[in-house]
SEMAR-704046 format. One record per atom (N, C-alpha, C): residue number from 1; residue in one letter; atom name; x, y, z. Coordinates in pm, whole numbers, plus 50000, padded with zeros to 5 digits. Atoms other than C-alpha are relative to their C-alpha. Example, Ala and Ser with C-alpha at 12.3 -4.5 7.8 and 13.67 -1.06 7.14 Angstrom:
REM residues 2
+-----+------+------+-------+-------+-------+
|  nr | rest | atom |  east | north |    up |
+-----+------+------+-------+-------+-------+
|   1 |    A |    N | 50089 | 49881 | 50000 |
|   1 |    A |   CA | 51230 | 49550 | 50780 |
|   1 |    A |    C | 50090 | 50120 | 50000 |
|   2 |    S |    N | 49918 | 49881 | 49994 |
|   2 |    S |   CA | 51367 | 49894 | 50714 |
|   2 |    S |    C | 49923 | 50109 | 50073 |
+-----+------+------+-------+-------+-------+
This chain:
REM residues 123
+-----+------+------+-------+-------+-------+
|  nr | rest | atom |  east | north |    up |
+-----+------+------+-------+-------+-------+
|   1 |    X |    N | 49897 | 49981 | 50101 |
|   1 |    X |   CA | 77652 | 48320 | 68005 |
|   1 |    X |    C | 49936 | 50046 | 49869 |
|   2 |    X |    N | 50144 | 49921 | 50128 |
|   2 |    X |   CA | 77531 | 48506 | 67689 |
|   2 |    X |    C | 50111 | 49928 | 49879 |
|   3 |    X |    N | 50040 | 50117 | 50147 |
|   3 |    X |   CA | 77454 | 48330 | 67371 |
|   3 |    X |    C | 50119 | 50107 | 49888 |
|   4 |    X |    N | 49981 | 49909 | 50085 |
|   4 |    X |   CA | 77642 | 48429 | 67084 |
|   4 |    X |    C | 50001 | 49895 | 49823 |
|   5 |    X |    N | 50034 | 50024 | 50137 |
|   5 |    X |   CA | 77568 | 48389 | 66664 |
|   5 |    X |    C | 50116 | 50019 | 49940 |
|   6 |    X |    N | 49897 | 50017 | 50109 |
|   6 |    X |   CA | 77776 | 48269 | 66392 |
|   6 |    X |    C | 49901 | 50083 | 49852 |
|   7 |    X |    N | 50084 | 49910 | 50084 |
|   7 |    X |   CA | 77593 | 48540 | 66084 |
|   7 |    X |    C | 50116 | 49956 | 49835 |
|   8 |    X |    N | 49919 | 50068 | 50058 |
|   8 |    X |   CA | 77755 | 48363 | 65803 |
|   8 |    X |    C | 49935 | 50051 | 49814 |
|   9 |    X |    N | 50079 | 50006 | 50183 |
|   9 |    X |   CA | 77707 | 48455 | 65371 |
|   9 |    X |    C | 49943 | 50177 | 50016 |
|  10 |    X |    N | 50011 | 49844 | 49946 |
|  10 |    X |   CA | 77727 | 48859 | 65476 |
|  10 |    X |    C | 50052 | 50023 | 49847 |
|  11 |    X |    N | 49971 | 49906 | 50123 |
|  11 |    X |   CA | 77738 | 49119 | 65157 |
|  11 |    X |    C | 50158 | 50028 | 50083 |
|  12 |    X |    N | 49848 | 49933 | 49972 |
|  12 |    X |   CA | 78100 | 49259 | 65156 |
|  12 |    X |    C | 49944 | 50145 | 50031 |
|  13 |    X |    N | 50043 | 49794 | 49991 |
|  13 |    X |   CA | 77907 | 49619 | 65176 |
|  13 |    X |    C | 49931 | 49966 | 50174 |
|  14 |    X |    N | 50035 | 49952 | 49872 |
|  14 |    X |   CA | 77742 | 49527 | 65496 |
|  14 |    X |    C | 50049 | 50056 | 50121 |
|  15 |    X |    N | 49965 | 49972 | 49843 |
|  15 |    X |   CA | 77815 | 49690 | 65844 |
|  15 |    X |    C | 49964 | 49993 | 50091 |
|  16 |    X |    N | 50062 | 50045 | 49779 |
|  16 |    X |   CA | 77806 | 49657 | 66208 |
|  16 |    X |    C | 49834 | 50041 | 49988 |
|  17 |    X |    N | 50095 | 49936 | 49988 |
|  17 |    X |   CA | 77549 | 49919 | 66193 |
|  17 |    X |    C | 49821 | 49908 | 49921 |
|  18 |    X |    N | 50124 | 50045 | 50027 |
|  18 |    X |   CA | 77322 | 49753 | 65947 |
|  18 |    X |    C | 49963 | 49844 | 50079 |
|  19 |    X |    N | 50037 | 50104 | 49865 |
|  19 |    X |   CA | 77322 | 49438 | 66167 |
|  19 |    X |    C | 49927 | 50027 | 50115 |
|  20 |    X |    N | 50097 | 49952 | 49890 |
|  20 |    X |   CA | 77239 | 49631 | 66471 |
|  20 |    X |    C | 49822 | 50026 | 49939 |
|  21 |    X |    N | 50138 | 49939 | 50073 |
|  21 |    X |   CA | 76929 | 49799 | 66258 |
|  21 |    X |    C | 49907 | 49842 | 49987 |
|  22 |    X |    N | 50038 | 50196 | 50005 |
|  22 |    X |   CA | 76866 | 49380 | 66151 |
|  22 |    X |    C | 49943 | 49944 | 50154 |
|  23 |    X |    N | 50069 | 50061 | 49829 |
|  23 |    X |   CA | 76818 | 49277 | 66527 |
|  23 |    X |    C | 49882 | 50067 | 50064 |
|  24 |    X |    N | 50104 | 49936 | 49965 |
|  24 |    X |   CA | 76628 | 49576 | 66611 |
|  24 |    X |    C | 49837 | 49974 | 49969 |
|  25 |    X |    N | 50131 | 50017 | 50102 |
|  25 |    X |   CA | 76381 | 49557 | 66360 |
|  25 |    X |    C | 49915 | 49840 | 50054 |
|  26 |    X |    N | 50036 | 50110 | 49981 |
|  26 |    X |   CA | 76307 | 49211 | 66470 |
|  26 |    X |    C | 49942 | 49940 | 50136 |
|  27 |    X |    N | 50010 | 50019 | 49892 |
|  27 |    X |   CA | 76331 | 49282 | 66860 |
|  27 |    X |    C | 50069 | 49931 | 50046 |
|  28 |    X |    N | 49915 | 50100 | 49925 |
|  28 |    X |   CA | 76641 | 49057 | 66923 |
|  28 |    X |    C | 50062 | 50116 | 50102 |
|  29 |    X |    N | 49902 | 49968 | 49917 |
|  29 |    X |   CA | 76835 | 49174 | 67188 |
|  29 |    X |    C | 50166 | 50014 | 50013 |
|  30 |    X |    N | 49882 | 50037 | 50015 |
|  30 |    X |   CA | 77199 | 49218 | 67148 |
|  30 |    X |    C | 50118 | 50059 | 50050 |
|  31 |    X |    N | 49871 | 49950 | 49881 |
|  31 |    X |   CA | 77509 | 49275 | 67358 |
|  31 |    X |    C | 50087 | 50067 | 49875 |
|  32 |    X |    N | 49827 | 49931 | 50070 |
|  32 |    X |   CA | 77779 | 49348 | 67063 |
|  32 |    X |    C | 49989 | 49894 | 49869 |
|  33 |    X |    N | 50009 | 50093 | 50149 |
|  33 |    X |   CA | 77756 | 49252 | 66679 |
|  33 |    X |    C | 50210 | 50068 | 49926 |
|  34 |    X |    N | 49862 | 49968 | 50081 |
|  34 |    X |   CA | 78134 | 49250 | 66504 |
|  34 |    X |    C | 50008 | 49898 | 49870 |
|  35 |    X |    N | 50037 | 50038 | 50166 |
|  35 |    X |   CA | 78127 | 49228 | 66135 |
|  35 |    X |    C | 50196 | 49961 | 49994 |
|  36 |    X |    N | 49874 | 50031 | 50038 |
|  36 |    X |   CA | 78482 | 48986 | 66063 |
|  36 |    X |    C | 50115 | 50103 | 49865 |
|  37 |    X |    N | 49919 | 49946 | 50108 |
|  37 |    X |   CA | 78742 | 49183 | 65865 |
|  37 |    X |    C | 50152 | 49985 | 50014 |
|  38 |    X |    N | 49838 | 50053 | 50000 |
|  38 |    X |   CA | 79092 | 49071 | 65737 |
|  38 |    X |    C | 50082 | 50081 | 50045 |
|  39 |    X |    N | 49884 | 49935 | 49887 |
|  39 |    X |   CA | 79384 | 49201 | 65943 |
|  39 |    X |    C | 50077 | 50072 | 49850 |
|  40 |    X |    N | 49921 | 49929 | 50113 |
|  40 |    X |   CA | 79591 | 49314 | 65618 |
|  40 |    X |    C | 49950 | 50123 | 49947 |
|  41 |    X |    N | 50101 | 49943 | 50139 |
|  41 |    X |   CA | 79341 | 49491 | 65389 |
|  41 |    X |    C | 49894 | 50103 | 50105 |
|  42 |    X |    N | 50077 | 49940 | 49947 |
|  42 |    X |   CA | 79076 | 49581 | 65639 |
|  42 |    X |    C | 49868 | 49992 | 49938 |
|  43 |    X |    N | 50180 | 50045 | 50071 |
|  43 |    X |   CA | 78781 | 49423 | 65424 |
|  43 |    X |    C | 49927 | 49933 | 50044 |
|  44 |    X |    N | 50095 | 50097 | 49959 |
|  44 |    X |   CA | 78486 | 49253 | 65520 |
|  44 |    X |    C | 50058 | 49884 | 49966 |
|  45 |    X |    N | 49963 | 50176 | 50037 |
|  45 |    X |   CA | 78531 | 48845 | 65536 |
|  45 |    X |    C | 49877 | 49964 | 49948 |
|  46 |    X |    N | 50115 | 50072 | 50050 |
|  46 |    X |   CA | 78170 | 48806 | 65463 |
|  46 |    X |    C | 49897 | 49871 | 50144 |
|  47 |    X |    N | 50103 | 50057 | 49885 |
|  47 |    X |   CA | 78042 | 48690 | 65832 |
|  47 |    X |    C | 50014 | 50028 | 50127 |
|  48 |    X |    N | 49989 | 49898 | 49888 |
|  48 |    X |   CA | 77981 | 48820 | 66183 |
|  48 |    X |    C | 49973 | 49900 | 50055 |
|  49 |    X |    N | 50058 | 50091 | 49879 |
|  49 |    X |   CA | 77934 | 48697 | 66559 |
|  49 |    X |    C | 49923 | 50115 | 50047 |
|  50 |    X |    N | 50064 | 49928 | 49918 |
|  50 |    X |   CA | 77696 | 48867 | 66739 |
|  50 |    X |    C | 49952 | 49959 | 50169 |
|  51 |    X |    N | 50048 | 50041 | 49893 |
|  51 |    X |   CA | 77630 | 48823 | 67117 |
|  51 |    X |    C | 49881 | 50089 | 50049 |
|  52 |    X |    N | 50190 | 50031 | 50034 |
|  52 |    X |   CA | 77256 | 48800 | 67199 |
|  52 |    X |    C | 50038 | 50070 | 50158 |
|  53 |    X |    N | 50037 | 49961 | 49897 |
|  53 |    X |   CA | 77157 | 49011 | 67537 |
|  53 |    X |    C | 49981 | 49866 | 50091 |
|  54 |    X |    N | 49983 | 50109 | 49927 |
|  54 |    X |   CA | 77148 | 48786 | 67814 |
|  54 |    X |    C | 49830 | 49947 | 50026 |
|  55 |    X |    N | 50108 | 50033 | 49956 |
|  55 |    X |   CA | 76738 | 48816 | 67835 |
|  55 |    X |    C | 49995 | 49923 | 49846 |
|  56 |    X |    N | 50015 | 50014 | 50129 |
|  56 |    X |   CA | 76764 | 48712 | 67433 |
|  56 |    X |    C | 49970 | 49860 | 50025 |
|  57 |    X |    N | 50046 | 50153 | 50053 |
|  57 |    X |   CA | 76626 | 48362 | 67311 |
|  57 |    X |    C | 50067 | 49960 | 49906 |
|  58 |    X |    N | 49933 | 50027 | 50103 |
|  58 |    X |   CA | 76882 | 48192 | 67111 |
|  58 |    X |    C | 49940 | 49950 | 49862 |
|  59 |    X |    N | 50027 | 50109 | 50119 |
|  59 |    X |   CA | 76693 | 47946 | 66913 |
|  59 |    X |    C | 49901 | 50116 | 49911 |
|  60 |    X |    N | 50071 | 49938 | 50037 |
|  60 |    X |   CA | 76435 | 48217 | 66857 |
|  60 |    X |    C | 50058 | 50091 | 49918 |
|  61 |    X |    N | 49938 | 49950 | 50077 |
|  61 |    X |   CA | 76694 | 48406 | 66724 |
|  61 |    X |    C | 50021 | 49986 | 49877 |
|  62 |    X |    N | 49998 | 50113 | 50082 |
|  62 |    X |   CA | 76809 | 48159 | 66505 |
|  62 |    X |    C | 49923 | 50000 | 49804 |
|  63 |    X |    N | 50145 | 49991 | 50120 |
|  63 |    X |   CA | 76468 | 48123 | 66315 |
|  63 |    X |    C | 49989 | 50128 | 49945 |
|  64 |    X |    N | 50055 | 49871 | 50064 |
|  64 |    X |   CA | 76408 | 48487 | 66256 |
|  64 |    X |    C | 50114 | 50034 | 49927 |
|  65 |    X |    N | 49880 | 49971 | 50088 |
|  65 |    X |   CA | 76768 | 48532 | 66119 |
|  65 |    X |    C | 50047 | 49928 | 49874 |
|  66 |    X |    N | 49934 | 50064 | 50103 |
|  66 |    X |   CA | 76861 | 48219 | 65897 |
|  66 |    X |    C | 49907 | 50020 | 49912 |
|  67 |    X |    N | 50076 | 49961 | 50131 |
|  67 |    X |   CA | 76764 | 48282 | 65547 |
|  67 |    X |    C | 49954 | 50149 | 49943 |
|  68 |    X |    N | 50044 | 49850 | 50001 |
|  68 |    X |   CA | 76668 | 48647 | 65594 |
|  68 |    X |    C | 50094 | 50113 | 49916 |
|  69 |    X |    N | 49877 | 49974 | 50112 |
|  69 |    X |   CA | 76825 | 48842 | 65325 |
|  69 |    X |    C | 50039 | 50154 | 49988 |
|  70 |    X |    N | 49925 | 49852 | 49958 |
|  70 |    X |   CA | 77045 | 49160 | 65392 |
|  70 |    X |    C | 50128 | 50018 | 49867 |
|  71 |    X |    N | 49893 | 49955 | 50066 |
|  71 |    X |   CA | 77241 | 49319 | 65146 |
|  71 |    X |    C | 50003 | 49936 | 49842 |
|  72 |    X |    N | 50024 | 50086 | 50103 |
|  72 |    X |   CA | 77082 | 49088 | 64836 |
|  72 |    X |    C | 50041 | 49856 | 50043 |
|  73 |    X |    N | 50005 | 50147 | 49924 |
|  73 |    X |   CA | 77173 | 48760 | 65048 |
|  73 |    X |    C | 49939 | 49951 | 50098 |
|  74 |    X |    N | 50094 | 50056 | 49861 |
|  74 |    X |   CA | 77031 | 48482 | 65252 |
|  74 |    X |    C | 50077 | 49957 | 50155 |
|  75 |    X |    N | 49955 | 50013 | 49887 |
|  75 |    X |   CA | 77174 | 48469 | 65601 |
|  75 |    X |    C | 49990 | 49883 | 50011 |
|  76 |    X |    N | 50008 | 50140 | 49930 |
|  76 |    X |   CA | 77317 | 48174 | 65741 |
|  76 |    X |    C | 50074 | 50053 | 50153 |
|  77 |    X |    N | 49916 | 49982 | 49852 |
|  77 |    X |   CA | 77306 | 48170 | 66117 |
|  77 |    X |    C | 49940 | 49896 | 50095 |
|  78 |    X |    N | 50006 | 50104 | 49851 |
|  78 |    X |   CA | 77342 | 47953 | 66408 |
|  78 |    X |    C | 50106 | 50061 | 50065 |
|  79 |    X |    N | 49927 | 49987 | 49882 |
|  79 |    X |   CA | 77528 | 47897 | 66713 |
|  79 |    X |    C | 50123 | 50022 | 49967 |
|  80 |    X |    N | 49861 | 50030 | 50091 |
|  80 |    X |   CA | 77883 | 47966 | 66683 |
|  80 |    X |    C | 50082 | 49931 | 50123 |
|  81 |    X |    N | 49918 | 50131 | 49970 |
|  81 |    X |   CA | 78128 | 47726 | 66788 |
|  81 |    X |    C | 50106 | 50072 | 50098 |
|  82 |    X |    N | 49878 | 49984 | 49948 |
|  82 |    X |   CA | 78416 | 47789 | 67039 |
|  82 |    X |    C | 50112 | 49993 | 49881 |
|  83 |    X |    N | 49908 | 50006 | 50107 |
|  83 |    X |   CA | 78742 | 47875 | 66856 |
|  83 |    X |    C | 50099 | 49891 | 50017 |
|  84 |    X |    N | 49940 | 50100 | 49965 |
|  84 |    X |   CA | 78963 | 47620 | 66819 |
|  84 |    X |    C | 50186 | 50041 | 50003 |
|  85 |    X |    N | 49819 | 49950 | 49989 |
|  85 |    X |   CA | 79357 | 47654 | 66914 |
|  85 |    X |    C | 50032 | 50022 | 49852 |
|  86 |    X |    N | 49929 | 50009 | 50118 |
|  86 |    X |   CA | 79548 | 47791 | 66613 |
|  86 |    X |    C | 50153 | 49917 | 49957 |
|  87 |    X |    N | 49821 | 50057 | 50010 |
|  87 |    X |   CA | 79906 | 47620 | 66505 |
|  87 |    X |    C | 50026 | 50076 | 49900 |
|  88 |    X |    N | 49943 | 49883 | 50036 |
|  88 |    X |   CA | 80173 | 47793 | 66347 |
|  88 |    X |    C | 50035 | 50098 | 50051 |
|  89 |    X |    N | 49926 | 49855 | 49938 |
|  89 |    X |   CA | 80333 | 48115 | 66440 |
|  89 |    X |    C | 50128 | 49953 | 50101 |
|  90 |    X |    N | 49874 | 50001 | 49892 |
|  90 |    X |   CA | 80571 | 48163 | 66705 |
|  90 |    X |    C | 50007 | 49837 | 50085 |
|  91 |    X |    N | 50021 | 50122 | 49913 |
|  91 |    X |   CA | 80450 | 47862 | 66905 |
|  91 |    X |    C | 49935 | 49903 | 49902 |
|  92 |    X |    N | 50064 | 50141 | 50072 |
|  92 |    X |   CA | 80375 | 47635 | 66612 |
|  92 |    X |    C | 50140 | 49890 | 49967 |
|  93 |    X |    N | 49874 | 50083 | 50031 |
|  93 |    X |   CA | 80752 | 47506 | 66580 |
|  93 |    X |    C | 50071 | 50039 | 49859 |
|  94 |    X |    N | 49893 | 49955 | 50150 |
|  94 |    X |   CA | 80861 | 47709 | 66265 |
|  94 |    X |    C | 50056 | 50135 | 50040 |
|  95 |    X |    N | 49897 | 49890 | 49974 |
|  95 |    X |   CA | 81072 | 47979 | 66445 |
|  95 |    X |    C | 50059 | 50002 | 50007 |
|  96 |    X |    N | 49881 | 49997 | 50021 |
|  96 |    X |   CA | 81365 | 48030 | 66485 |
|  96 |    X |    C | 50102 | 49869 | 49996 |
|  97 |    X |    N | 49946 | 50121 | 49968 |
|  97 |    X |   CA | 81476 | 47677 | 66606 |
|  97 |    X |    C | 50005 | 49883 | 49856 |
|  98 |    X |    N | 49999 | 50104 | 50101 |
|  98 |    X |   CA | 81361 | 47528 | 66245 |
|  98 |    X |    C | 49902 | 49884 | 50041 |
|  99 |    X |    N | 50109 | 50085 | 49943 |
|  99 |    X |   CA | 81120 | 47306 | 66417 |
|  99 |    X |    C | 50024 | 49920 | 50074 |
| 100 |    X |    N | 49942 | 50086 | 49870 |
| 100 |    X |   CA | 81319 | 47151 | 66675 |
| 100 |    X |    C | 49940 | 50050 | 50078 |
| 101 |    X |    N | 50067 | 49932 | 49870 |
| 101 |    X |   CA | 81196 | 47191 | 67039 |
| 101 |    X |    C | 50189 | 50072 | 50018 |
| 102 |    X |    N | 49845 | 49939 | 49924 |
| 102 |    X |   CA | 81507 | 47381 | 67226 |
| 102 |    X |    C | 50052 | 49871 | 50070 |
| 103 |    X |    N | 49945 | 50083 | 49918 |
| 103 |    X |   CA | 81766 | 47169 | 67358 |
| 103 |    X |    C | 50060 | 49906 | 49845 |
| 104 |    X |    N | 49955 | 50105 | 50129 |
| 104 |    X |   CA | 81789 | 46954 | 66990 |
| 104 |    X |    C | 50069 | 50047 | 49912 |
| 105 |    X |    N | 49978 | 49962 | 50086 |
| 105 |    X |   CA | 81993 | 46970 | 66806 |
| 105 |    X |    C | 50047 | 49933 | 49872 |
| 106 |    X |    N | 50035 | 50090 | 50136 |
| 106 |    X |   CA | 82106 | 46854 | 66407 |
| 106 |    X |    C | 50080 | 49891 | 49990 |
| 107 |    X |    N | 49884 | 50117 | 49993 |
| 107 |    X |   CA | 82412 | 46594 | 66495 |
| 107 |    X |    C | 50115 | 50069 | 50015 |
| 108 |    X |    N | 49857 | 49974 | 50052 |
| 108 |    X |   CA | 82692 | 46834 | 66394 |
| 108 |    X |    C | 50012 | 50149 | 50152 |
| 109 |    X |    N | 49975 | 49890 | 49872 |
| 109 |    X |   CA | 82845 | 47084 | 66658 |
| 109 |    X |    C | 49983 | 50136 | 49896 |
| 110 |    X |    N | 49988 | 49876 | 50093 |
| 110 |    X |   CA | 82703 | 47419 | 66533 |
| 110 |    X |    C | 49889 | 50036 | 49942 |
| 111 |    X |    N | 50093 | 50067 | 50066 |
| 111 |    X |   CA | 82464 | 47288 | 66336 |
| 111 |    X |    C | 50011 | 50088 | 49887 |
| 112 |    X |    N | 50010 | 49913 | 50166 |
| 112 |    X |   CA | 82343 | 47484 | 65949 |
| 112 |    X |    C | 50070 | 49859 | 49932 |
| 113 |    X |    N | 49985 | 50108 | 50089 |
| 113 |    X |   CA | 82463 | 47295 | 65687 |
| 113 |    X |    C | 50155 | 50045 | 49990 |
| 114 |    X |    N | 49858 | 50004 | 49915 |
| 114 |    X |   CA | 82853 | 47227 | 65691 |
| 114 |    X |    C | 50075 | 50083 | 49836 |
| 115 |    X |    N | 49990 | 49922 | 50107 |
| 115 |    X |   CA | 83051 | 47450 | 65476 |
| 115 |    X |    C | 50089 | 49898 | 49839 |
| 116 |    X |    N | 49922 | 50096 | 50122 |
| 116 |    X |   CA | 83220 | 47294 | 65136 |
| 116 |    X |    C | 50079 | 50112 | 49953 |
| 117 |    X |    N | 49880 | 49968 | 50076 |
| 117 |    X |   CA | 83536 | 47391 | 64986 |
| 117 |    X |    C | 49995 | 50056 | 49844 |
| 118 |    X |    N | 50057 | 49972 | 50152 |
| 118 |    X |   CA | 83451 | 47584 | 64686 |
| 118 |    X |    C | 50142 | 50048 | 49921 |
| 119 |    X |    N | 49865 | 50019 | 50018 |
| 119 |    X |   CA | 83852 | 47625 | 64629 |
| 119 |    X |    C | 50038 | 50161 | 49983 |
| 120 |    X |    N | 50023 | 49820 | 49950 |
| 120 |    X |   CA | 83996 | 47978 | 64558 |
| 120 |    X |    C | 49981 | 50061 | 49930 |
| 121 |    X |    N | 50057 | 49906 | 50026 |
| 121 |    X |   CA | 83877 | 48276 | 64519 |
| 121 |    X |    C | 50063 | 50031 | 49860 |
| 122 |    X |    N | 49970 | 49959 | 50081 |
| 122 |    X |   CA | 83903 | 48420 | 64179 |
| 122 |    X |    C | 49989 | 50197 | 49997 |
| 123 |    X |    N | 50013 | 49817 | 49906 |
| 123 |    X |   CA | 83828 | 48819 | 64339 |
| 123 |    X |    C | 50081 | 49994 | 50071 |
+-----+------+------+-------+-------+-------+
């Protein structure tokens, strides 16, 4: 199963490319470096994963990377973590239902909030 790096404290100017050039230079091995960038905007986040060739040495990695300073900064890298489930969105319970599961509903047949008599119209 191939290793992969959390590259953490990244210049906003850096790119994929200079990462790749970073591993080279060093002799790591590496399957696929992706530099994080926000879905809106399309800007750097300021930290990458990289997955390490499968002949690669993680820990060895590790050492030659954390602290090493690209772009006027010091690299922080280790292992990176499995992602963890997100909540929110469609399947976080704030869609359409209001945060009920289906099937619940608010007491009143209809449900919304019940209308009030605001008397008549003056239009």
């Amino acid at each position: 199963m191939p290793s992969k790096l959390f590259i953490g404290n990244l210049s906003f100017n850096v790119a994929d490319s200079e990462l790749n050039e970073l591993f080279a230079s060093l002799s790591i091995p590496v399957a696929s470096i992706n530099v994080m960038r926000d879905m809106e905007t399309g800007r750097p986040r300021g930290f990458a994963f990289a997955e390490l060739a499968p002949e690669a040495d993680m820990e060895s990695a590790i050492k030659q990377l954390n602290g090493k300073v690209l772009g006027g900064r010091a690299l922080t890298v280790n292992e990176a973590r499995p992602q963890k489930p997100r909540e929110g969105g469609r399947s976080g319970g704030f869609g359409r239902s209001g945060g009920r599961s289906s099937g619940q509903r608010s007491g009143r047949e209809g449900g919304g909030r019940p209308k009030r008599d605001r008397g008549p119209s003056l239009y």
